[in-house]
C-alpha positions as CSV (number, residue, x, y, z in Angstrom):
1,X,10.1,-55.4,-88.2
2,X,13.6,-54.6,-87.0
3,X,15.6,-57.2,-85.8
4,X,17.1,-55.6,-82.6
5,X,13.9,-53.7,-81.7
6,X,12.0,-56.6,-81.4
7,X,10.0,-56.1,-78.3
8,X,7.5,-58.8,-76.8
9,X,3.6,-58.0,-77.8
10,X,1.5,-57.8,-75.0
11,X,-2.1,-58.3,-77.6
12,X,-4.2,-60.5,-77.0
13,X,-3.5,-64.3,-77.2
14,X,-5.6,-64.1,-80.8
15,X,-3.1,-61.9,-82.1
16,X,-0.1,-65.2,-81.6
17,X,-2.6,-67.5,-83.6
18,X,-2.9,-65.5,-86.3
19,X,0.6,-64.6,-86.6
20,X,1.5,-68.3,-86.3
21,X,-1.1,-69.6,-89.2
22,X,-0.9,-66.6,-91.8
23,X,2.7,-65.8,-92.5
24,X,4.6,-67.9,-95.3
25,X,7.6,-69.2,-94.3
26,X,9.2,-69.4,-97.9
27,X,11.9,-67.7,-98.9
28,X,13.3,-68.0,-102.5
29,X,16.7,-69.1,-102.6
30,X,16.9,-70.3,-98.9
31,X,18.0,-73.9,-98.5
32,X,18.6,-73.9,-94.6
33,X,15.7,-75.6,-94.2
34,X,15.9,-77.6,-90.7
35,X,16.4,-73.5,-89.3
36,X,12.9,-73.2,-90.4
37,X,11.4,-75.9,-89.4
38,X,12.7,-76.3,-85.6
39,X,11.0,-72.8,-85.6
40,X,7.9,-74.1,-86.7
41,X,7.9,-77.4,-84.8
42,X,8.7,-75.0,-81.6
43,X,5.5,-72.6,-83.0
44,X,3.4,-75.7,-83.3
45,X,4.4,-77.3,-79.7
46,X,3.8,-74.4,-78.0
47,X,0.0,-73.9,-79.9
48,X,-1.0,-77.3,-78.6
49,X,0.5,-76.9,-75.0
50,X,-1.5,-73.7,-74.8
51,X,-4.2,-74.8,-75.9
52,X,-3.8,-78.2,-73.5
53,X,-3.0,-75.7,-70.4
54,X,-6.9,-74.3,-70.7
55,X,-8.1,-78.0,-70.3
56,X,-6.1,-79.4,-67.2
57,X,-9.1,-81.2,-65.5
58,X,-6.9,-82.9,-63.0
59,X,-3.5,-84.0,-61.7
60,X,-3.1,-86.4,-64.2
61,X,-3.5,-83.7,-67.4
62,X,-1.1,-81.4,-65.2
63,X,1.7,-83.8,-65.2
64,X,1.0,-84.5,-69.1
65,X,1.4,-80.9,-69.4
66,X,4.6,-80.6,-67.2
67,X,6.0,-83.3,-69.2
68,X,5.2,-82.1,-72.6
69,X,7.0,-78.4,-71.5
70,X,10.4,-80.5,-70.5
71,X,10.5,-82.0,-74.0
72,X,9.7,-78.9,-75.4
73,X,12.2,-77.0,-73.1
74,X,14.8,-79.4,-74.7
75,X,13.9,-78.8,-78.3
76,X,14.2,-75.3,-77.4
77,X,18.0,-75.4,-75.9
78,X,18.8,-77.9,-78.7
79,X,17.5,-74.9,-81.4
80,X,19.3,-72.4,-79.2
81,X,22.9,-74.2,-79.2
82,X,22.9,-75.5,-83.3
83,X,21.7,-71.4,-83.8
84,X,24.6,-69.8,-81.3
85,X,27.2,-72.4,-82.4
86,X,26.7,-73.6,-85.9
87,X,24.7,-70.6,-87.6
88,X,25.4,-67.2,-86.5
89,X,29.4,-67.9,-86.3
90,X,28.7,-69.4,-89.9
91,X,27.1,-65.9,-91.2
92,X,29.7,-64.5,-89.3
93,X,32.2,-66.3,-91.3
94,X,30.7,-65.4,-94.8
95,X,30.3,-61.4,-93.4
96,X,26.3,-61.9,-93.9
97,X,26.3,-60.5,-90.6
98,X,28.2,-57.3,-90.9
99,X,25.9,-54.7,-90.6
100,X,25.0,-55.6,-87.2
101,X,27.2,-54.4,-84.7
102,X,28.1,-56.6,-81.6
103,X,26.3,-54.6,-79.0
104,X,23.0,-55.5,-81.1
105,X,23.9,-59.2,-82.1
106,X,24.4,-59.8,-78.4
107,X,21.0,-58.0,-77.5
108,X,19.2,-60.8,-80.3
109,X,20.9,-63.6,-78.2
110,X,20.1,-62.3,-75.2
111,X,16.0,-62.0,-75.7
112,X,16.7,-65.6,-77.0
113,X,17.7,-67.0,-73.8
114,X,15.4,-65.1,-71.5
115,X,12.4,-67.0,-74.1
116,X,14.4,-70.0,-73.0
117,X,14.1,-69.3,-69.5
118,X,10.4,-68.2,-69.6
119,X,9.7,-71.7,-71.2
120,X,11.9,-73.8,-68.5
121,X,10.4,-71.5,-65.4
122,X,6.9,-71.5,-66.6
123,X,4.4,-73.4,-63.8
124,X,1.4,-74.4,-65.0
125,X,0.0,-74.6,-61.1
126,X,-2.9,-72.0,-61.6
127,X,-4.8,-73.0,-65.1
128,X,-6.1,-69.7,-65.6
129,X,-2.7,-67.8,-65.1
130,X,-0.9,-70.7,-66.7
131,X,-2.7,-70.1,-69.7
132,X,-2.5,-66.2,-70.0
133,X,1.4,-67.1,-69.9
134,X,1.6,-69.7,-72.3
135,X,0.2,-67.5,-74.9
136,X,2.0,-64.5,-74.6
137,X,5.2,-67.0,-74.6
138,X,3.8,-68.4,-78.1
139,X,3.4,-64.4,-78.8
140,X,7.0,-63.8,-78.3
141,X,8.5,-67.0,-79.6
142,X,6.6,-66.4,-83.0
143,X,7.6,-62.9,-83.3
144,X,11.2,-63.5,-82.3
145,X,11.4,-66.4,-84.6
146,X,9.8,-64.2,-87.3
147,X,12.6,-61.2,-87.0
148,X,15.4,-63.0,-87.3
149,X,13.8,-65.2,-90.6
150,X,13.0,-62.1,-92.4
151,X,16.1,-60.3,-91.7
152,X,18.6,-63.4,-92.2
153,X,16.6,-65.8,-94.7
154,X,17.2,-62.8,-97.6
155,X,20.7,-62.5,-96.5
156,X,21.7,-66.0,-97.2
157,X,19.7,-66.7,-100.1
158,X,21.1,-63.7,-101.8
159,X,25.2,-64.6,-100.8
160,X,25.3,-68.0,-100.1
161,X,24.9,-70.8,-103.2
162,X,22.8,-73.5,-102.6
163,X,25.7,-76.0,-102.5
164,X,27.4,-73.5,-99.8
165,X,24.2,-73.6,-97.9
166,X,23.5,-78.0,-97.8
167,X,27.2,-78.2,-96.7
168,X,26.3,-75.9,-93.5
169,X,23.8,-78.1,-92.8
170,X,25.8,-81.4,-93.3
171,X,28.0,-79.9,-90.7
172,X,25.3,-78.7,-88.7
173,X,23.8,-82.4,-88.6
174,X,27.5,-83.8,-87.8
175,X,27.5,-81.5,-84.7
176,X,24.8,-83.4,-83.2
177,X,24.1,-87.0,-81.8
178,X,21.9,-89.6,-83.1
179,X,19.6,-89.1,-80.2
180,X,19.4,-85.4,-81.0
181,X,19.0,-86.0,-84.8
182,X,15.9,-88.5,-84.2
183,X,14.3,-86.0,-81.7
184,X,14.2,-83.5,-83.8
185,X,13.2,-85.1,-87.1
186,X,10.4,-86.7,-85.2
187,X,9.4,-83.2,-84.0
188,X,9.9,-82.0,-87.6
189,X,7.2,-84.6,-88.8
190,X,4.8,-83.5,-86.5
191,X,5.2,-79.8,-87.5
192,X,5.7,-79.5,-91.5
193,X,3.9,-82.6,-93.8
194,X,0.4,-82.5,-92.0
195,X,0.3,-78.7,-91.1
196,X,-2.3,-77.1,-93.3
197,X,-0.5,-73.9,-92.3
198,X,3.1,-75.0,-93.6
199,X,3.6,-74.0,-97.6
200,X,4.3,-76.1,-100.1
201,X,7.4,-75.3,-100.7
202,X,8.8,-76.6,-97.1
203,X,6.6,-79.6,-97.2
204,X,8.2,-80.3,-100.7
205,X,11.5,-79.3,-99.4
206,X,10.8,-82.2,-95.9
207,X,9.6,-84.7,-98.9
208,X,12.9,-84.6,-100.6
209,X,15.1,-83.8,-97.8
210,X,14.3,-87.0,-95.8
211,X,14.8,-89.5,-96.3
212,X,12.3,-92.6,-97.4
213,X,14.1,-95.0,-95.6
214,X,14.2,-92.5,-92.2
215,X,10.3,-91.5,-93.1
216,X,8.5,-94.6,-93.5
217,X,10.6,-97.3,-90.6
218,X,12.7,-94.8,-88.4
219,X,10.0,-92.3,-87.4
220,X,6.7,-94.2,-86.6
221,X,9.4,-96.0,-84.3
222,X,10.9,-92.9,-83.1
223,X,7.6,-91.5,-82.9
224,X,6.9,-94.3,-80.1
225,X,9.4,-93.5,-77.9
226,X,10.7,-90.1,-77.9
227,X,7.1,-87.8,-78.8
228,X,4.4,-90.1,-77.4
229,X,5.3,-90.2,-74.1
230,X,5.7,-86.7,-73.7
231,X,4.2,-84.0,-75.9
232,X,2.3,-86.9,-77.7
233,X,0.5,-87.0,-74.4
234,X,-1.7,-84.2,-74.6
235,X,-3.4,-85.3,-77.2
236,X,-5.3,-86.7,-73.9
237,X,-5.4,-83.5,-72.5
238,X,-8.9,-81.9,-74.1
């Protein structure tokens, strides 16, 4: 798969599930791990609003859903900003970039916002429509997410040392507020220990990256109050 001719897939909603549960997300020598994992927290979000949008039995699971697609918009523009401002200009920096030209760098970014937009602007008025659209958005989102992995993963594991990659992230983490770190850490926990469809490796990886302390008293409190009330909520929504 190409980077820049990335096109959204129009298959059938099957075709999202089965790229979202079969591909490995492992990469030897790739330490950027919270890259991978907002993608797969973002994956498994969108899976269970999907699959929540088919079940709307009233105007009580509707606003669930509506509230569940704001936090999930957020987690989105949260991924969107640490990727534009923190990781591309840091492959940039380290010419991991160079063989893409500007004109198709800008074309990445640019199918990146409209998913962003499709995600914010999506109603979930009509449950039948609603839920064509949600998964041909997971569609997208996975194979977007799955381009720029393939391409960039190999890049950085191949010219950037471990060490050189943990202090991008130390940076990466500095760049952003407490409120931002516990949000996505909590959507992190969610998406990587209990997912039968994360490999080892990255669970291994969250195990040893986290830690204890944040794992076992920050995140069932965080938990609480940031995921239940909004995309903790649909686990009413069946």
């Amino acid at each position: 798969m190409n980077l820049f001719n990335w096109r959204p897939r129009r298959n059938r909603a099957s075709s999202a599930q089965s790229q979202f549960h079969s591909r490995s997300r492992y990469y030897p020598g790739f330490h950027v791990h919270g890259w991978l994992w907002h993608h797969m927290s973002i994956e498994y979000e969108l899976d269970r609003v999907a699959r929540a949008v088919a079940h709307i039995q009233n105007e009580s699971h509707r606003r669930q859903v509506e509230g569940a697609l704001q936090q999930l918009a957020k987690s989105v523009q949260l991924h969107d900003r640490v990727e534009r401002d923190q990781f591309v200009p840091w492959l940039q920096s380290r010419a991991l970039v160079s063989v893409f030209d500007r004109v198709q760098l800008r074309l990445y970014e640019s199918r990146r916002a409209q998913l962003a937009h499709r995600l914010e602007t999506i109603s979930v008025a009509s449950r039948s429509g609603a839920s064509r659209r949600m998964q041909a958005l997971l569609n997208d989102f996975v194979a977007h997410y799955q381009a720029g992995e393939v391409h960039l993963a190999p890049l950085v594991a191949k010219h950037a040392s471990e060490k050189e990659q943990k202090d991008h992230t130390s940076r990466t983490l500095s760049s952003m507020s407490i409120q931002e770190k516990a949000f996505t850490l909590v959507l992190f926990s969610e998406a990587v220990p209990q997912n039968a469809t994360v490999c080892k490796e990255l669970k291994d990886a969250f195990r040893c990256e986290v830690p204890l302390f944040v794992k076992k008293t920050l995140l069932p409190l965080w938990r609480n109050t940031i995921y239940t009330p909004g995309l903790g909520a649909l686990r009413a929504v069946k």
